[in-house]
Backbone of each chain as nested JSON, in Angstrom:
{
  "chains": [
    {"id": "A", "residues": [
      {"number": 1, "name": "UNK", "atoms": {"N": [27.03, -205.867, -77.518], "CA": [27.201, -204.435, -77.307], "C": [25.98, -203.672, -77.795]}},
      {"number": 2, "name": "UNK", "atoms": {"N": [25.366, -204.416, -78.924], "CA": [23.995, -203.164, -79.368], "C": [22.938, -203.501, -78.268]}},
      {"number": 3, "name": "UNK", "atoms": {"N": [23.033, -204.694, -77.957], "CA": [22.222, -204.897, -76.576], "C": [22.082, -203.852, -75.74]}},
      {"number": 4, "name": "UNK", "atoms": {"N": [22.956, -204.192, -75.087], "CA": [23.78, -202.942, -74.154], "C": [23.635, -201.642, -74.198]}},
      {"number": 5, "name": "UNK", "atoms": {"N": [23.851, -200.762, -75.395], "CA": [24.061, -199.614, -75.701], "C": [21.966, -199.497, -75.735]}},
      {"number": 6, "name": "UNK", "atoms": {"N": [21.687, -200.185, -76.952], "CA": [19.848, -199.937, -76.72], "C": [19.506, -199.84, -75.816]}},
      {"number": 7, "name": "UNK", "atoms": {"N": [19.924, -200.224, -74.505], "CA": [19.211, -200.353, -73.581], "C": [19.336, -198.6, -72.382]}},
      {"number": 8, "name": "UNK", "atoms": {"N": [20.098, -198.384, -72.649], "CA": [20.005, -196.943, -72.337], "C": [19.774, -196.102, -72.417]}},
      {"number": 9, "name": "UNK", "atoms": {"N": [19.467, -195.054, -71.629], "CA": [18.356, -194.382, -71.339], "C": [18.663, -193.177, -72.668]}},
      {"number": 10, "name": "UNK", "atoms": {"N": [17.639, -192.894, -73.222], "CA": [17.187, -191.566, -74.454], "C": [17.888, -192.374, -75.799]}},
      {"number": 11, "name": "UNK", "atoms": {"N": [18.441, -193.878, -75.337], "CA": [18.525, -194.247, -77.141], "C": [17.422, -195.21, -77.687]}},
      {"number": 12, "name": "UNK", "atoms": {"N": [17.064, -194.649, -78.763], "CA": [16.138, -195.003, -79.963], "C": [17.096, -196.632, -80.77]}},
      {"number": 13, "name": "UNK", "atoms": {"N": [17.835, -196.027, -81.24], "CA": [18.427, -197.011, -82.474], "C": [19.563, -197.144, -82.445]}},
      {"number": 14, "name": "UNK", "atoms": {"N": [20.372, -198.497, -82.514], "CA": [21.775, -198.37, -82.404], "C": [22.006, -199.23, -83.945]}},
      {"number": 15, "name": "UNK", "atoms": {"N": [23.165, -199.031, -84.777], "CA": [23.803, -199.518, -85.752], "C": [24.937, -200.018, -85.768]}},
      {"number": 16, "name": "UNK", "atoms": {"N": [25.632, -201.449, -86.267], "CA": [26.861, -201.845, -85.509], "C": [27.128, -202.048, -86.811]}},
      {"number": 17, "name": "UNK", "atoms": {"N": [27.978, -201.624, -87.429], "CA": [28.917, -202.184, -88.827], "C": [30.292, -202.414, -88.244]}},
      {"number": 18, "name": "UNK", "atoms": {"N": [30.603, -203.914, -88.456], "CA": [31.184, -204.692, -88.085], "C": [32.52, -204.9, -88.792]}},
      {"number": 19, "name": "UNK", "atoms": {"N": [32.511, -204.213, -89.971], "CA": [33.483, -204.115, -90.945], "C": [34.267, -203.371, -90.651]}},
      {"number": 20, "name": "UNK", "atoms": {"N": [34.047, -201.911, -90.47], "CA": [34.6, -200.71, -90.174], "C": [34.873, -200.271, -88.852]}},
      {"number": 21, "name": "UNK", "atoms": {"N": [34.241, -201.192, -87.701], "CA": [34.055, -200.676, -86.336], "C": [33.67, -199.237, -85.761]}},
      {"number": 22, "name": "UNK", "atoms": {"N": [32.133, -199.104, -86.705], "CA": [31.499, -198.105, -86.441], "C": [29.928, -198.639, -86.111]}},
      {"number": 23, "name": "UNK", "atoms": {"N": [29.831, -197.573, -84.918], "CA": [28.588, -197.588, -84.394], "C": [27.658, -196.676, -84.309]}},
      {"number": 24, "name": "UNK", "atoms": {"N": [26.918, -196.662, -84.475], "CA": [25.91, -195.218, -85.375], "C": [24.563, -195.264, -83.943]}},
      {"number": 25, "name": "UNK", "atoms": {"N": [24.149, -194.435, -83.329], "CA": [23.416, -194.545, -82.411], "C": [22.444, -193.244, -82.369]}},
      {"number": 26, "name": "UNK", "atoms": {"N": [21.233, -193.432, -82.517], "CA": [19.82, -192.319, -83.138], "C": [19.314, -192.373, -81.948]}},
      {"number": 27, "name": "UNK", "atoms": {"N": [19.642, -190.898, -81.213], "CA": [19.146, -190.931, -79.986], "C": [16.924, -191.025, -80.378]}},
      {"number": 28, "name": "UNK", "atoms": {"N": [16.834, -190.523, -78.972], "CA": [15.417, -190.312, -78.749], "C": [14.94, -188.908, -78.804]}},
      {"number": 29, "name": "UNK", "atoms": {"N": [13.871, -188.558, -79.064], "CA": [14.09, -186.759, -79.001], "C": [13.513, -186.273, -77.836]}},
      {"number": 30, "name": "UNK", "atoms": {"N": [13.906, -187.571, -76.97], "CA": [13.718, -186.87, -75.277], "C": [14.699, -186.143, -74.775]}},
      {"number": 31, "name": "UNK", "atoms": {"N": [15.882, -186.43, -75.632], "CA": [16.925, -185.524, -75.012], "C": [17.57, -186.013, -74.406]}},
      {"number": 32, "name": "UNK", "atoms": {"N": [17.424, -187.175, -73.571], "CA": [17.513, -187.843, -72.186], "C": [19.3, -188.882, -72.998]}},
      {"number": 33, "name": "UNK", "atoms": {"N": [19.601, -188.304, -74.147], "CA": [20.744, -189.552, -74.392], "C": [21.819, -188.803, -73.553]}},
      {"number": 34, "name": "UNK", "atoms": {"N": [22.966, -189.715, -72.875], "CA": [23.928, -189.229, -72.282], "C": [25.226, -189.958, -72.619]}},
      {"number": 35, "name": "UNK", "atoms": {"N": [26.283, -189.182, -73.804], "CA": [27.29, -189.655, -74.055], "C": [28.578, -190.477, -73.251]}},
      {"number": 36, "name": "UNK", "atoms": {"N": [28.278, -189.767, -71.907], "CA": [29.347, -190.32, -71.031], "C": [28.684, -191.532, -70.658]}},
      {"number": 37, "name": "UNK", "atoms": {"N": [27.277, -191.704, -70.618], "CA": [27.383, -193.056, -70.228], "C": [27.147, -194.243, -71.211]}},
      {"number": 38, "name": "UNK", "atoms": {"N": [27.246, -193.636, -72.426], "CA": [27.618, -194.188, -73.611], "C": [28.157, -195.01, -73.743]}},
      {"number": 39, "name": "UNK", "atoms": {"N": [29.485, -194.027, -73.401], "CA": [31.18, -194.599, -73.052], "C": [31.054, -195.806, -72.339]}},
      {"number": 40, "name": "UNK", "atoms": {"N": [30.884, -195.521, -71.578], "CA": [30.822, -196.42, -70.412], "C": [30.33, -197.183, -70.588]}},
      {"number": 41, "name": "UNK", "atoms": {"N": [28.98, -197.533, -71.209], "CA": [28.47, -199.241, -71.511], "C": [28.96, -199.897, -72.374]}},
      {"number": 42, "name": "UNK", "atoms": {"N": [29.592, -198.961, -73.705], "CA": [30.663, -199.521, -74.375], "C": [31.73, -200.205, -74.171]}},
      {"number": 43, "name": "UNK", "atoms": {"N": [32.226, -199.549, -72.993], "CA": [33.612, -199.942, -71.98], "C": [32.986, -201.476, -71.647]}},
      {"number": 44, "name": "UNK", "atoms": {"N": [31.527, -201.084, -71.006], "CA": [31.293, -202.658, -70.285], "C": [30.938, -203.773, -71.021]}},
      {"number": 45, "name": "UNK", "atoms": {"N": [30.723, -203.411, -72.142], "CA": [30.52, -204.549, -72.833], "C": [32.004, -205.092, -73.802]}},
      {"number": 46, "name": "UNK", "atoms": {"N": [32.875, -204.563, -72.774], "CA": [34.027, -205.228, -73.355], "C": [34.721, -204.855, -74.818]}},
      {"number": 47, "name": "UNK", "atoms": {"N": [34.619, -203.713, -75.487], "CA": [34.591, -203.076, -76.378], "C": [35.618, -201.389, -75.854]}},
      {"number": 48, "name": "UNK", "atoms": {"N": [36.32, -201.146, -76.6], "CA": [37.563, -200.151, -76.76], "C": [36.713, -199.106, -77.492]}},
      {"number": 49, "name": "UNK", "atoms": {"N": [36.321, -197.54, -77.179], "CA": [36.216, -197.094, -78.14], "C": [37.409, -195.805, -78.358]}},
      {"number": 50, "name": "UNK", "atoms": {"N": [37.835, -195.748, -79.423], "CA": [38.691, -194.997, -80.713], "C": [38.169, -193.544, -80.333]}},
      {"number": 51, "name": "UNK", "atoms": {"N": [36.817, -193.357, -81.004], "CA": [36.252, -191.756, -81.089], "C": [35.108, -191.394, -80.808]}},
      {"number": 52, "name": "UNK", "atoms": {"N": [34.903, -190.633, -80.605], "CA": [32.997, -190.738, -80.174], "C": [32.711, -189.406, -80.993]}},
      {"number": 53, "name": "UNK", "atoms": {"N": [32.192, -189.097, -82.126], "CA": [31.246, -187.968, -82.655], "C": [29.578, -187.515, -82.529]}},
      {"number": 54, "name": "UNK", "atoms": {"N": [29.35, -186.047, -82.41], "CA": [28.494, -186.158, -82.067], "C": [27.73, -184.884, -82.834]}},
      {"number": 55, "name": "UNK", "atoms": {"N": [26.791, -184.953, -83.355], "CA": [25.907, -183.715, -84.199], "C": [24.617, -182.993, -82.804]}},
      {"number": 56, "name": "UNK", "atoms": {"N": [24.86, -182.27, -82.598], "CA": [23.629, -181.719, -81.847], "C": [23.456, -179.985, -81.87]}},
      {"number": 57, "name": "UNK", "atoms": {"N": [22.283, -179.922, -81.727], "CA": [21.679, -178.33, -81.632], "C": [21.47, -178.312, -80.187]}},
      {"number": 58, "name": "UNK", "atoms": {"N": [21.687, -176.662, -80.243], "CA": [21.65, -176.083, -78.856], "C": [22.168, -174.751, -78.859]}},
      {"number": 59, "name": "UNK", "atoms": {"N": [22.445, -173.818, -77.646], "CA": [22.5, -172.928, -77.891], "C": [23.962, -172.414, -76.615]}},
      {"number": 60, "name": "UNK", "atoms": {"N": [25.02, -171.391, -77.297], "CA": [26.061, -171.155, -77.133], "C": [25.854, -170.344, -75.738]}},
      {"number": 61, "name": "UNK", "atoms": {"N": [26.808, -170.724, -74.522], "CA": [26.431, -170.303, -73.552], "C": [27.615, -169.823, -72.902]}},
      {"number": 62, "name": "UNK", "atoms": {"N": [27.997, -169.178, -71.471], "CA": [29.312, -168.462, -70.998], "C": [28.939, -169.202, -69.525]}},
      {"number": 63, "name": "UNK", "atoms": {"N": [30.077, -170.305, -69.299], "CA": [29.893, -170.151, -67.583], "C": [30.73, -169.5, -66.709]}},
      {"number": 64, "name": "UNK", "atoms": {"N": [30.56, -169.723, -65.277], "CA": [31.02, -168.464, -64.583], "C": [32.489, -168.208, -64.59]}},
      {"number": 65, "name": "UNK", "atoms": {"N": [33.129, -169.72, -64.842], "CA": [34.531, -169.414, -65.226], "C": [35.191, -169.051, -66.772]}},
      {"number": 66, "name": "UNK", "atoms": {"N": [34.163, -168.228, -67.167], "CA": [34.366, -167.347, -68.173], "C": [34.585, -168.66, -69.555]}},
      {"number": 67, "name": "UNK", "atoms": {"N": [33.845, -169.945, -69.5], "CA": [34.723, -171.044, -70.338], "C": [33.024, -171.118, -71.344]}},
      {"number": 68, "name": "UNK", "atoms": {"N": [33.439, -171.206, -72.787], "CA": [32.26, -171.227, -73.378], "C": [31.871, -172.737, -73.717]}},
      {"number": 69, "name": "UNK", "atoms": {"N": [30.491, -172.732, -73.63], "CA": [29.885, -174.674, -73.917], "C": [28.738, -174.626, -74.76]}},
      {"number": 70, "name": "UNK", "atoms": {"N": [28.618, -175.687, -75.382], "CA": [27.257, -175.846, -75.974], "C": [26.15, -176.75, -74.962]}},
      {"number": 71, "name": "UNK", "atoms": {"N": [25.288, -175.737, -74.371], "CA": [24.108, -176.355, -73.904], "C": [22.734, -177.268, -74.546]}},
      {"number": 72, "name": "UNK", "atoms": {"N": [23.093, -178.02, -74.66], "CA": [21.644, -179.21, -75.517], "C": [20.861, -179.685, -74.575]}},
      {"number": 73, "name": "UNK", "atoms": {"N": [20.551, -179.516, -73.608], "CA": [19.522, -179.664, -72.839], "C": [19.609, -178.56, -71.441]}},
      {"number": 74, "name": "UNK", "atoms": {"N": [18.656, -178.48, -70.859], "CA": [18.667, -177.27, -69.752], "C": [19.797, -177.879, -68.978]}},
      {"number": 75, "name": "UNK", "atoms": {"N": [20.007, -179.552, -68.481], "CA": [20.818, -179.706, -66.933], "C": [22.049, -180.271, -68.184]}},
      {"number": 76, "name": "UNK", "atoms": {"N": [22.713, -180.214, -69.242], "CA": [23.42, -180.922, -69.68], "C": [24.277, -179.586, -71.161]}},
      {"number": 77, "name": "UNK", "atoms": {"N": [25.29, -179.976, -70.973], "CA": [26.193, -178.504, -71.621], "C": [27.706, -179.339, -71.982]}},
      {"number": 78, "name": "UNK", "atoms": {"N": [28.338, -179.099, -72.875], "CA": [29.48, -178.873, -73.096], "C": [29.981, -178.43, -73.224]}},
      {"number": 79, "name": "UNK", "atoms": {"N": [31.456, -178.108, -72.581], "CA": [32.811, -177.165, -72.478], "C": [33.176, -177.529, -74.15]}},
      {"number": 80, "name": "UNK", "atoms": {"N": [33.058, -175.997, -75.244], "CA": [34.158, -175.909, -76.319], "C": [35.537, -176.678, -75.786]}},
      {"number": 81, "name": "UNK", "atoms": {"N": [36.297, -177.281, -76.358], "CA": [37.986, -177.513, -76.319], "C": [38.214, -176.333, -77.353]}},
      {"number": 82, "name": "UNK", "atoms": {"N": [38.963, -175.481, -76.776], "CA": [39.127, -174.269, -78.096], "C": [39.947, -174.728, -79.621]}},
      {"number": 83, "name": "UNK", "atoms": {"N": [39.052, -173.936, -80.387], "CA": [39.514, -173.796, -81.771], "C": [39.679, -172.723, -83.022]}},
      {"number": 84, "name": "UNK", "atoms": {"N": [39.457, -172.54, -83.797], "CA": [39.057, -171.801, -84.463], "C": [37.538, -171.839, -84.596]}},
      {"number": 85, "name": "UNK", "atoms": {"N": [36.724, -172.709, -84.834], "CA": [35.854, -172.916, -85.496], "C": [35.048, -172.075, -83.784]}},
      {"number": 86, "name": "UNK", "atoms": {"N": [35.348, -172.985, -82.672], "CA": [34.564, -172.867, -81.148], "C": [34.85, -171.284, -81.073]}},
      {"number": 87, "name": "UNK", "atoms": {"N": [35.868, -170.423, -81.635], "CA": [36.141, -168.811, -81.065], "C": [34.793, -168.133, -82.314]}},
      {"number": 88, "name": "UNK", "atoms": {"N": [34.437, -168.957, -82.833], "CA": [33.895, -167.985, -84.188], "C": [32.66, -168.163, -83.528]}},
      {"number": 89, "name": "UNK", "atoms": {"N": [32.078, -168.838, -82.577], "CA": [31.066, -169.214, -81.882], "C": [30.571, -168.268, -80.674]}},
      {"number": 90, "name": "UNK", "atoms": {"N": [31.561, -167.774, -80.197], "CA": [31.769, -167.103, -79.084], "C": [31.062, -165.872, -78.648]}},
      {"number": 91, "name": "UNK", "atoms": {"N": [30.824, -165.215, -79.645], "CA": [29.875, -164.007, -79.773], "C": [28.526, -164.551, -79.911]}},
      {"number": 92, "name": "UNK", "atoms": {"N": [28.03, -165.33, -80.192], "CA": [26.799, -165.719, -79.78], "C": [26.311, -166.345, -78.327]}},
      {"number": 93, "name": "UNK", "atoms": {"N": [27.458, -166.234, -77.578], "CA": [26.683, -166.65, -76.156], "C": [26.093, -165.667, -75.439]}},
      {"number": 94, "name": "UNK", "atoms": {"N": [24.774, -166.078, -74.659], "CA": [23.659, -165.798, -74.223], "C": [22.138, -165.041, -75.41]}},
      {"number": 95, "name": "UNK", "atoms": {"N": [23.007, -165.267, -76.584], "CA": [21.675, -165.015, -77.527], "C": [20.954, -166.127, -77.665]}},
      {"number": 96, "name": "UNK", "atoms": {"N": [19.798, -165.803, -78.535], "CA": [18.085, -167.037, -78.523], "C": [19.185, -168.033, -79.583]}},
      {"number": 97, "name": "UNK", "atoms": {"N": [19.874, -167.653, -80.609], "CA": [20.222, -168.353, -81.588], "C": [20.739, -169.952, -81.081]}},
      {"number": 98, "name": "UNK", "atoms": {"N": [20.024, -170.577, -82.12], "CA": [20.29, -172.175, -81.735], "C": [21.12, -172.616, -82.925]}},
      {"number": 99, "name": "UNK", "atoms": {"N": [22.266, -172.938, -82.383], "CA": [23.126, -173.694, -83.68], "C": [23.304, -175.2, -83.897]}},
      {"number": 100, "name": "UNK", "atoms": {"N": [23.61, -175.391, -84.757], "CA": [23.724, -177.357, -85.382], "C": [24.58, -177.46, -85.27]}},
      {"number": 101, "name": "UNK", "atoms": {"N": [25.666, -178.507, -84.99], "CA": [27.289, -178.635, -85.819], "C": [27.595, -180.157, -84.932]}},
      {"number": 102, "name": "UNK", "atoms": {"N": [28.834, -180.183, -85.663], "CA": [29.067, -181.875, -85.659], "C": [30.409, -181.293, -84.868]}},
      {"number": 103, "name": "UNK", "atoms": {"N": [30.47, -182.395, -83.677], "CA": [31.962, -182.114, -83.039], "C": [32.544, -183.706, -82.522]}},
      {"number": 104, "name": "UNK", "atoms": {"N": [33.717, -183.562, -81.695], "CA": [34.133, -184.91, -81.378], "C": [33.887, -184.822, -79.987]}},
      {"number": 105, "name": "UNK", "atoms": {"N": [33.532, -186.053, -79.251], "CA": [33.386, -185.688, -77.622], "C": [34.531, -186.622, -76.713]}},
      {"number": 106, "name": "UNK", "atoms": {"N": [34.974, -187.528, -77.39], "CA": [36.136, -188.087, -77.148], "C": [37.186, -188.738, -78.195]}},
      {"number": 107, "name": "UNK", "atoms": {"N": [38.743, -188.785, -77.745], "CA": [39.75, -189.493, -78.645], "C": [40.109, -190.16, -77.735]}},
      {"number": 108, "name": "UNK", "atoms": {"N": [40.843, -191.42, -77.996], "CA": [41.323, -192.429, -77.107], "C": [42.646, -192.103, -77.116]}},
      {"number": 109, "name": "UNK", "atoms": {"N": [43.287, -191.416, -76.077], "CA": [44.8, -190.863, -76.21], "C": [45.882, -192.053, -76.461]}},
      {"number": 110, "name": "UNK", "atoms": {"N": [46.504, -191.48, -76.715], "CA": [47.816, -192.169, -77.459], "C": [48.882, -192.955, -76.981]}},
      {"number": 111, "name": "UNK", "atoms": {"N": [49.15, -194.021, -77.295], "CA": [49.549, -195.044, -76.633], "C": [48.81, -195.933, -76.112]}},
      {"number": 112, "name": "UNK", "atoms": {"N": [49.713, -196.544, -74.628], "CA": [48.835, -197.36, -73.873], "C": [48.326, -196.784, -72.192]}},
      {"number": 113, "name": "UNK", "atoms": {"N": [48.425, -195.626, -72.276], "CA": [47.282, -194.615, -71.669], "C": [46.084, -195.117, -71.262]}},
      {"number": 114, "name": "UNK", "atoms": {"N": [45.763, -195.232, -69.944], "CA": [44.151, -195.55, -69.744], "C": [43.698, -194.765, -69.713]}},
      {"number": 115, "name": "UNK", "atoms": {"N": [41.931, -194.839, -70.532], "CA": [41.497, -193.746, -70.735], "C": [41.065, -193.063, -69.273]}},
      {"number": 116, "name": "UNK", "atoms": {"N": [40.618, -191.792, -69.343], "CA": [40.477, -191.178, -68.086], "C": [38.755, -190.89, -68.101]}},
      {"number": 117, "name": "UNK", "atoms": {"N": [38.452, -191.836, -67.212], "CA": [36.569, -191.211, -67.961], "C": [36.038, -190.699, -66.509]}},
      {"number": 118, "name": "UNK", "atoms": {"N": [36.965, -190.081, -66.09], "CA": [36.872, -188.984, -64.654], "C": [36.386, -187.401, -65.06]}},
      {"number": 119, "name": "UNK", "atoms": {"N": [37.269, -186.955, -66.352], "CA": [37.224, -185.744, -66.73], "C": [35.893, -185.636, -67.448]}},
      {"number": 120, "name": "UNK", "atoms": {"N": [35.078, -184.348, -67.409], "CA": [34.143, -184.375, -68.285], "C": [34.153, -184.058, -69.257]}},
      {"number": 121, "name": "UNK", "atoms": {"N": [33.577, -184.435, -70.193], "CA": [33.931, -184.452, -72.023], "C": [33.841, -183.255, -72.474]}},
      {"number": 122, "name": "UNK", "atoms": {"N": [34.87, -182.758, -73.001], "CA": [34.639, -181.51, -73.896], "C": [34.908, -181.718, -75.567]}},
      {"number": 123, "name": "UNK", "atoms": {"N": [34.14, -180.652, -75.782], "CA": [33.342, -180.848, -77.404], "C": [34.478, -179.934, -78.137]}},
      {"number": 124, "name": "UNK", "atoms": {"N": [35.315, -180.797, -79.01], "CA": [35.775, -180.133, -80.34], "C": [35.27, -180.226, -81.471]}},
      {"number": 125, "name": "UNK", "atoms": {"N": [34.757, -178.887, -81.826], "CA": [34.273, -178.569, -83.271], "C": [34.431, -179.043, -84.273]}},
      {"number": 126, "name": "UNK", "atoms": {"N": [34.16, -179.785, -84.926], "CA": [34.667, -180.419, -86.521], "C": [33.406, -179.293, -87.526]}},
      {"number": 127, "name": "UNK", "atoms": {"N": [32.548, -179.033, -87.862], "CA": [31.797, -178.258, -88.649], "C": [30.481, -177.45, -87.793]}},
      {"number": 128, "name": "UNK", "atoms": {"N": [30.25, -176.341, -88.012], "CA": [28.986, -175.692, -87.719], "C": [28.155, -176.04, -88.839]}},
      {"number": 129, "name": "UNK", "atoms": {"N": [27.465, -176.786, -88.834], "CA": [25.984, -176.762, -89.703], "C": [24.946, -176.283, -90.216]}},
      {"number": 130, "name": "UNK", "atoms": {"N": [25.081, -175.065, -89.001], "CA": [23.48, -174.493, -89.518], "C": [23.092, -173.215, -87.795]}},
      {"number": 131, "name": "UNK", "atoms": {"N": [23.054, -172.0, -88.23], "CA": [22.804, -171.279, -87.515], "C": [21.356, -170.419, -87.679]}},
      {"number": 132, "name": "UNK", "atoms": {"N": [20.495, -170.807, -86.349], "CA": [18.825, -170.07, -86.398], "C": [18.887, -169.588, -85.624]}}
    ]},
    {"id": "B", "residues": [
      {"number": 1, "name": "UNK", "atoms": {"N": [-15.578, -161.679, -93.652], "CA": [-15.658, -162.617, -92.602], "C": [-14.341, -164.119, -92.533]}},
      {"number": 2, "name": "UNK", "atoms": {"N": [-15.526, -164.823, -93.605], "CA": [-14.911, -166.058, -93.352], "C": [-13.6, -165.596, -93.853]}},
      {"number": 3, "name": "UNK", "atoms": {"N": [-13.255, -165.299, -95.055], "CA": [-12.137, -165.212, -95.521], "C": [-10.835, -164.427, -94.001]}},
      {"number": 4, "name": "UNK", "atoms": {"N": [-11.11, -164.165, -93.115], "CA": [-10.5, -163.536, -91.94], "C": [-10.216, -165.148, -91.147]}},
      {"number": 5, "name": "UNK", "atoms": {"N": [-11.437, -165.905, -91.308], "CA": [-11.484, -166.922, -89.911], "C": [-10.747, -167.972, -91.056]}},
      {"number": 6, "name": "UNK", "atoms": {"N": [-10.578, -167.998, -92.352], "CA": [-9.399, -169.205, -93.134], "C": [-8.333, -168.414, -93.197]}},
      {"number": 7, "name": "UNK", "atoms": {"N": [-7.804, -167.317, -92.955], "CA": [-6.588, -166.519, -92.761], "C": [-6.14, -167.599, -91.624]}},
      {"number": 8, "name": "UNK", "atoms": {"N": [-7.215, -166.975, -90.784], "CA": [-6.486, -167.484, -89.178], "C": [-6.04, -169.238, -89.092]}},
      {"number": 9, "name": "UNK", "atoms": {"N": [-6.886, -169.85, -89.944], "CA": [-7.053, -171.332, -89.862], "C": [-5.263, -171.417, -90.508]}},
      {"number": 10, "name": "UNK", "atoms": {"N": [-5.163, -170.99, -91.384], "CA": [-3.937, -171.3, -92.253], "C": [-2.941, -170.792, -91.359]}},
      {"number": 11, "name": "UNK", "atoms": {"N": [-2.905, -169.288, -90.858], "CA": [-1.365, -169.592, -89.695], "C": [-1.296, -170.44, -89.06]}},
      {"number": 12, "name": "UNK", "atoms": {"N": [-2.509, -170.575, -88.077], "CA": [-2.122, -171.759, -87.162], "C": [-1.572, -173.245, -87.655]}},
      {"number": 13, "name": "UNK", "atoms": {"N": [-1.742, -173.695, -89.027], "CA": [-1.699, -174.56, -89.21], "C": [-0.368, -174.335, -89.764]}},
      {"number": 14, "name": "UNK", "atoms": {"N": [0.39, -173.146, -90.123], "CA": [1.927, -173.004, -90.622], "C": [2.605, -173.167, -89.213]}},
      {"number": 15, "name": "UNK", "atoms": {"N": [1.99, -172.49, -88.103], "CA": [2.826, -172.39, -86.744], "C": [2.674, -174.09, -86.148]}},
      {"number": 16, "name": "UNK", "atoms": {"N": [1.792, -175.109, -86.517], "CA": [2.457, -176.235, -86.269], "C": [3.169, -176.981, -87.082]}},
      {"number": 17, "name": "UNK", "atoms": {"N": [3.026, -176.426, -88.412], "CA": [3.545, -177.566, -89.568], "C": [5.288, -177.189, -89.273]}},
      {"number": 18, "name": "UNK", "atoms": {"N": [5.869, -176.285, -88.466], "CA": [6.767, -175.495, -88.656], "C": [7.723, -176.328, -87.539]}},
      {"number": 19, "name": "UNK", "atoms": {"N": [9.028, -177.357, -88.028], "CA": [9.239, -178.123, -87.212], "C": [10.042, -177.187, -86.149]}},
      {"number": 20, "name": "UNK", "atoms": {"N": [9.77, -177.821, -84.319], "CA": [10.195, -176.788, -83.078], "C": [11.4, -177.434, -83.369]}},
      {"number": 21, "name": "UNK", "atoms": {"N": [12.368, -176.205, -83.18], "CA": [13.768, -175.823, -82.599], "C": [14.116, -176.18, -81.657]}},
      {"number": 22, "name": "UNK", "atoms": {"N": [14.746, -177.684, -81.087], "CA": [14.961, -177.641, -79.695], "C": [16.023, -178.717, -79.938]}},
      {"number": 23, "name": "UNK", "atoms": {"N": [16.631, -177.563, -78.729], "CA": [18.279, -178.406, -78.179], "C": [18.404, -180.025, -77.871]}},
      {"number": 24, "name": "UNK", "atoms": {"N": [19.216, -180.634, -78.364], "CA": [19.161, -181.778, -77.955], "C": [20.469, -182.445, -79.006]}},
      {"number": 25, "name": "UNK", "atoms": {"N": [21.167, -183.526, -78.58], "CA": [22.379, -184.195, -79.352], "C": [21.102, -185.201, -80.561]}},
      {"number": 26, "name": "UNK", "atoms": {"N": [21.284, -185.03, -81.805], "CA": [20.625, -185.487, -82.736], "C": [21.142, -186.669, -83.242]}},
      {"number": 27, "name": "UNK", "atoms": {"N": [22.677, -187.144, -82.889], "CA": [23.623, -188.303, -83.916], "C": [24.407, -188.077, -82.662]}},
      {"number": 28, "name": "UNK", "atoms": {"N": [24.628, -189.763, -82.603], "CA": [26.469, -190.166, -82.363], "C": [26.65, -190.977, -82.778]}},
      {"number": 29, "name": "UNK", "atoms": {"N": [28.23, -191.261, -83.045], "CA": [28.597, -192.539, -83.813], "C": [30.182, -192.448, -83.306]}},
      {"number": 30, "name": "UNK", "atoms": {"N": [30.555, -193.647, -83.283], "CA": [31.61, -193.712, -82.421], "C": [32.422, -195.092, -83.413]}},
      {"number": 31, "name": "UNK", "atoms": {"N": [33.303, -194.666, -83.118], "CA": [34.714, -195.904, -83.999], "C": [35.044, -196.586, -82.318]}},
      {"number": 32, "name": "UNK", "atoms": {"N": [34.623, -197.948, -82.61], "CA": [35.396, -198.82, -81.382], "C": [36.282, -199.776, -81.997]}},
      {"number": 33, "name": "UNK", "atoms": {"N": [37.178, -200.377, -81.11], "CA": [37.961, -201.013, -81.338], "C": [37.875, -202.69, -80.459]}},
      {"number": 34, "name": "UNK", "atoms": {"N": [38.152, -203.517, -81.177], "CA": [38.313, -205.072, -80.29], "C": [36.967, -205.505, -80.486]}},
      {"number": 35, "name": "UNK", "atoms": {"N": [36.159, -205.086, -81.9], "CA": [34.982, -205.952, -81.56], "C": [34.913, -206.985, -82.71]}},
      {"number": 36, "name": "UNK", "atoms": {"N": [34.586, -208.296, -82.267], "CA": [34.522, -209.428, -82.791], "C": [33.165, -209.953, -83.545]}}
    ]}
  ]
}
């Protein structure tokens, strides 16, 4: 699987602790990392994943269906899943301000549910980090 | 004079030492399950 996962496109470094079944992955600062297909090589290498977290900067944006996302690259954005933390965010869309924060981009729903990796990932807030 | 042209030397050299601000996912880490 670290095979696998290195080998895709904008990752730098992958970490496999084998104990805990955590995988730690240091993108590239091309930008170019893409979580969904993350997933997905994870999936192919025969591997279940639980949760996927993710720390990134970028800047708070409004699309046309009025739904707010964090944009981290010009062609690449995430839909908030609303929260408290994502509404306190909200007034900063379309300003220069670039924020940090750590969110989740997937849970493996409950039960024996197949996952659905049709829908596109939306970002729940776990901490804001740091606002410039 | 000079003291104007080491003014100038020293911003420029704060405006690169000054790490750029740019969007991008910095960390992921993910809990999987079934690995051997």
């Amino acid at each position: 699987m670290k095979q696998h996962l290195g080998r895709q496109s904008g990752v730098q470094k992958v970490e496999v602790s084998l104990i805990d079944g955590k995988v730690d992955v240091t993108p590239k600062e091309d930008g170019q990392i893409d979580p969904a297909q993350l997933l997905k090589a994870t999936y192919d290498s025969g591997v279940s994943v639980a949760e996927m977290d993710v720390t990134a900067r970028g800047k708070v944006v409004k699309d046309s269906s009025g739904n707010f996302a964090l944009q981290v690259s010009p062609n690449r954005s995430y839909q908030f899943a609303g929260n408290d933390l994502s509404q306190g965010l909200e007034s900063l869309a379309g300003s220069p301000t670039v924020v940090t924060l750590r969110g989740q981009l997937y849970k493996k729903p409950g039960g024996k549910k197949k996952p659905d990796n049709s829908q596109p990932l939306k970002l729940t807030l776990l901490e804001v980090q740091k606002k410039e | 004079m000079n003291i104007r042209k080491l003014n100038k030397l020293v911003l420029f050299g704060l405006m690169f030492a000054t790490p750029f601000v740019q969007a991008q996912i910095t960390h992921v880490d993910m809990r999987v399950e079934g690995m051997t």
